[in-house]
C-alpha positions as CSV (number, residue, x, y, z in Angstrom):
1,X,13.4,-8.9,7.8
2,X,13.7,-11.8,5.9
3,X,12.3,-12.8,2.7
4,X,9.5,-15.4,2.7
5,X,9.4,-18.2,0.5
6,X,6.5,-16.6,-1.5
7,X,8.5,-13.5,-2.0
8,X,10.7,-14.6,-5.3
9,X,6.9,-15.3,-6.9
10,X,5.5,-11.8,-5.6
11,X,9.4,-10.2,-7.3
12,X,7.7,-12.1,-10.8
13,X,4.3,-10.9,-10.2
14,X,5.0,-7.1,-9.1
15,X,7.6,-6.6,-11.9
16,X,5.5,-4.9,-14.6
17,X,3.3,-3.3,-11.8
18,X,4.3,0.2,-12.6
19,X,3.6,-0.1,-16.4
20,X,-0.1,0.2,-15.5
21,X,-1.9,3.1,-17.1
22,X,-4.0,5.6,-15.5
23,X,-8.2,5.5,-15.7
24,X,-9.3,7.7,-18.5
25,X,-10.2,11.5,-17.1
26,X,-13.8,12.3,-16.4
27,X,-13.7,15.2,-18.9
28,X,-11.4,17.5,-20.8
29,X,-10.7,19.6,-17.7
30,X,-9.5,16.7,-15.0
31,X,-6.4,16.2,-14.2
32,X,-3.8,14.8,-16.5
33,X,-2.6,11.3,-14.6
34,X,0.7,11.3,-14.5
35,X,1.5,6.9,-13.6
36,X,1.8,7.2,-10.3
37,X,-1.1,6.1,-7.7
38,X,-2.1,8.9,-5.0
39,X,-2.1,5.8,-2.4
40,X,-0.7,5.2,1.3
41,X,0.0,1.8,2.5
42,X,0.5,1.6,6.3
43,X,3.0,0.0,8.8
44,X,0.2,-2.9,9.4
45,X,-0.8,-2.9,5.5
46,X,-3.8,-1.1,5.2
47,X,-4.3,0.8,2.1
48,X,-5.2,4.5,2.1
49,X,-6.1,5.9,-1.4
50,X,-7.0,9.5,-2.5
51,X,-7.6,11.3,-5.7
52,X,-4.6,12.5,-7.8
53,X,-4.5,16.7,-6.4
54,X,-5.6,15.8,-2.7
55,X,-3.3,15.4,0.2
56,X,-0.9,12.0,0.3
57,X,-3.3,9.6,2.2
58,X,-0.9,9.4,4.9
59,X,-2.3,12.5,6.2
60,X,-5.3,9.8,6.7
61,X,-4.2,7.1,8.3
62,X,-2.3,9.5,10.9
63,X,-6.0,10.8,11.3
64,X,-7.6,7.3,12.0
65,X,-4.8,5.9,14.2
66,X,-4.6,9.1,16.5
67,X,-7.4,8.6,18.4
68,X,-7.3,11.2,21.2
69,X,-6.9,14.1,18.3
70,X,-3.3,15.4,20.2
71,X,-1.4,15.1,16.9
72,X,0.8,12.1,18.1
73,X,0.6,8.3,17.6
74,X,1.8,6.8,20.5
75,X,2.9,2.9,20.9
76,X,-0.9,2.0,21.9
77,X,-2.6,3.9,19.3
78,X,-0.1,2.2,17.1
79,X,-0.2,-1.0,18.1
80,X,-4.3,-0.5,18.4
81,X,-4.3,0.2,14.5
82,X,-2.7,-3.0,13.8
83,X,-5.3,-4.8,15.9
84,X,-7.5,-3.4,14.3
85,X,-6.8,-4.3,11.1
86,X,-5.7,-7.6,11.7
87,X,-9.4,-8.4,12.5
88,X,-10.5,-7.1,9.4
89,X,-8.3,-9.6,7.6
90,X,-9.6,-12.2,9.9
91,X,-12.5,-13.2,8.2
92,X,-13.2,-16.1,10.3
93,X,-11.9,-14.6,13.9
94,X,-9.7,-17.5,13.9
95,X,-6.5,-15.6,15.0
96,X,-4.8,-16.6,12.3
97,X,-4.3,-15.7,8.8
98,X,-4.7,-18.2,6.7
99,X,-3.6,-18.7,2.8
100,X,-6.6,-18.0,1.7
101,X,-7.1,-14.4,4.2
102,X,-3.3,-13.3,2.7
103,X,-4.8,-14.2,-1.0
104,X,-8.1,-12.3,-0.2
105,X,-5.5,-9.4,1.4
106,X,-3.0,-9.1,-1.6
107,X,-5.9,-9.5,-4.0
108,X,-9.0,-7.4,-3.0
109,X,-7.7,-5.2,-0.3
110,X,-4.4,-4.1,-1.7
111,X,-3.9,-5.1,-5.1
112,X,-1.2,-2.9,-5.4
113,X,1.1,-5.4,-3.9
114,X,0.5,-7.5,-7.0
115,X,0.7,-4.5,-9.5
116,X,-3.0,-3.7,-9.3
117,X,-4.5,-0.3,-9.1
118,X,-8.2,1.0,-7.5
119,X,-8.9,4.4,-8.5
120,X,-11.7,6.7,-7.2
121,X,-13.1,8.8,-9.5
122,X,-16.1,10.4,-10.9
123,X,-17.9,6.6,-11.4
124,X,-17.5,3.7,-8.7
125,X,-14.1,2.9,-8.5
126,X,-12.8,0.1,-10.8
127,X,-9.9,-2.6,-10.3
128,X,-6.8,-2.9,-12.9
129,X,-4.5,-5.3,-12.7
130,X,-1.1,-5.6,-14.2
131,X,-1.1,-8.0,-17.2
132,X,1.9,-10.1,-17.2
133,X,3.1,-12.1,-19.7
134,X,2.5,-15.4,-18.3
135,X,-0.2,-18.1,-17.7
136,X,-3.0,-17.5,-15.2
137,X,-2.6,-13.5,-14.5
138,X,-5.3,-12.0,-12.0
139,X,-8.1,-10.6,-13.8
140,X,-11.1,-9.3,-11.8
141,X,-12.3,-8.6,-14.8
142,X,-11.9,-4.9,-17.3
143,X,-9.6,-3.9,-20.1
144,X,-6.0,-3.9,-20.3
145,X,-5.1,-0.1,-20.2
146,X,-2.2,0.3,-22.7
147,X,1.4,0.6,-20.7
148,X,2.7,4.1,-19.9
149,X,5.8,5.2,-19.5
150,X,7.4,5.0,-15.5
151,X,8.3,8.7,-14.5
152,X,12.0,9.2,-14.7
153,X,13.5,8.6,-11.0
154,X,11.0,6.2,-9.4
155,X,13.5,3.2,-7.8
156,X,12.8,0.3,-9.8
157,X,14.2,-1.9,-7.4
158,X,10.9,-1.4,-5.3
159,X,8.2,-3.7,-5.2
160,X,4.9,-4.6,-4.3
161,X,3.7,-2.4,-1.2
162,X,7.3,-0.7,-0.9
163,X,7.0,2.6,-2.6
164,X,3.9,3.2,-0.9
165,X,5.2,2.1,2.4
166,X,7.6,3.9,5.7
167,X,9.5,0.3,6.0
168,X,10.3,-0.3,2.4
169,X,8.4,-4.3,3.0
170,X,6.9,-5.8,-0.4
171,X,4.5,-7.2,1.9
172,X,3.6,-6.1,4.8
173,X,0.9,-8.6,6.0
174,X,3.6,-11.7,5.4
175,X,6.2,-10.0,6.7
176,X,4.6,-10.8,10.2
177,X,5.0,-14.2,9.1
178,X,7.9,-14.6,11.5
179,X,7.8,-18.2,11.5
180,X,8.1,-18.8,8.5
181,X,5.5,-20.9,8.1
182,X,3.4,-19.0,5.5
183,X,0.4,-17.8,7.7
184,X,0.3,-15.0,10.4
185,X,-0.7,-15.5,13.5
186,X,-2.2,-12.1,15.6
187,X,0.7,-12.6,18.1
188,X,3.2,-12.0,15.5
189,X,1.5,-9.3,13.9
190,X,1.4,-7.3,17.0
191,X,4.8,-8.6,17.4
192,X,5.7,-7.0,14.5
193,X,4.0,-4.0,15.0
194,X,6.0,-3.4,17.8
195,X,9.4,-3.5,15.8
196,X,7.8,-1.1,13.5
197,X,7.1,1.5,16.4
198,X,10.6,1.2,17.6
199,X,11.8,1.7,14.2
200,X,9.8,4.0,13.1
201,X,10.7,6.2,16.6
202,X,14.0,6.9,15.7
203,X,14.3,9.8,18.3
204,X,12.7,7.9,21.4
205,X,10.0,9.8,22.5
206,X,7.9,7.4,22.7
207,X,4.9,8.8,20.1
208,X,5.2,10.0,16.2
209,X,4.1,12.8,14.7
210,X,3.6,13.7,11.1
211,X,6.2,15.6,10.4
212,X,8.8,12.9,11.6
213,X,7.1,10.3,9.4
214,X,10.1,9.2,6.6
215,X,8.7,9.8,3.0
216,X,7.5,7.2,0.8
217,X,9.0,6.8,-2.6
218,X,5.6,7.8,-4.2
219,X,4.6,10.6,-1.8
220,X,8.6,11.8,-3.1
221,X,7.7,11.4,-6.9
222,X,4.1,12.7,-6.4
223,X,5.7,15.8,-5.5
224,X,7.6,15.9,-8.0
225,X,5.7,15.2,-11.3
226,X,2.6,16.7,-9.9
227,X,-0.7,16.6,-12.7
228,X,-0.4,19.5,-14.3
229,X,-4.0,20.8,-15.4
230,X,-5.6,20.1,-19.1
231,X,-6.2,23.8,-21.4
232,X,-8.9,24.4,-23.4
């Protein structure tokens, strides 16, 4: 896929994203965190976040998108979930996604693309963004955590939604941008959608299952510097 013209800006932008700190534990017996988010973001973009100790979310979105229950995704349950989403990014049921729609997507839905981080917890959850060290950083508002130090082995050359994606795509909403005209219509995000299916089929049957489903780089490095529990 080729790079957008917004995509040098989101390189800038994502490039301190894992030096975000964890939220403070609930009490002296939670978890540890450990840097790295417990969240899933899907072929079409939507987010899927879970608590650090539960199941990867992707467990979740498999759940949601296989509607009939028979433990495969097929190409119209696939395709269905991008539908689906695209009409929740659709604010005004235009059929297109404007500037402002991506914004309000990269922003609110899935800061993570822009080094953000919602959390669940034992309050309501709370939004952190990466502070950068340049003019007019988004700030929905809270404190800068204090940096912490990126696990040992996480590819740095990731960014935005790639190490918590299946297709390695900064962003995945733009990337269905295939005219590159800097909005996306629903055509080319079912379009795209499509390509993803194939891809994502490597054996040609025709449906995926859960156990075919490549890794992402965070599900890898969750597994790997797992929380380990506080001691009194």
């Amino acid at each position: 896929m080729q790079p957008t013209r917004r995509m040098t800006l989101w390189a800038l932008l994502v490039s301190a994203s894992w030096s975000c700190a964890s939220l403070a534990a609930a009490s002296d017996d939670d978890d540890e965190e450990d840097g790295l988010p417990n969240v899933f973001i899907s072929p079409c973009g939507q987010p899927f976040r879970a608590p650090l100790g539960s199941p990867y979310p992707v467990v979740d979105w498999f759940k949601v998108t296989d509607k009939n229950s028979d433990g495969k995704i097929d190409h119209a349950e696939f395709v269905a979930d991008a539908a689906a989403f695209f009409k929740v990014l659709d604010l005004n049921g235009d059929g297109v996604l404007s500037h402002h729609e991506v914004a309000y997507y990269e922003q609110r839905v899935a800061p993570e693309i822009l080094g953000g981080r919602i959390r669940t917890g034992w309050n309501q959850p709370r939004l952190w963004f990466a502070q950068m060290e340049r003019p007019g950083p988004i700030d929905p508002g809270g404190d800068q955590p204090e940096p912490e130090e990126k696990p040992q082995g996480l590819d740095e050359s990731t960014q935005g939604a790639a190490p918590f994606g299946l297709l390695g795509e900064p962003e995945p909403v733009l990337a269905a941008d295939l005219d590159l005209t800097g909005v996306v219509t629903k055509a080319n995000f079912l379009k795209l959608a499509n390509l993803h299916f194939t891809t994502l089929d490597q054996a040609g049957d025709g449906y995926l299952t859960l156990a075919r489903l490549p890794r992402t780089p965070v599900q890898i490095m969750l597994a790997k510097y797992r929380p380990k529990r506080r001691r009194s």
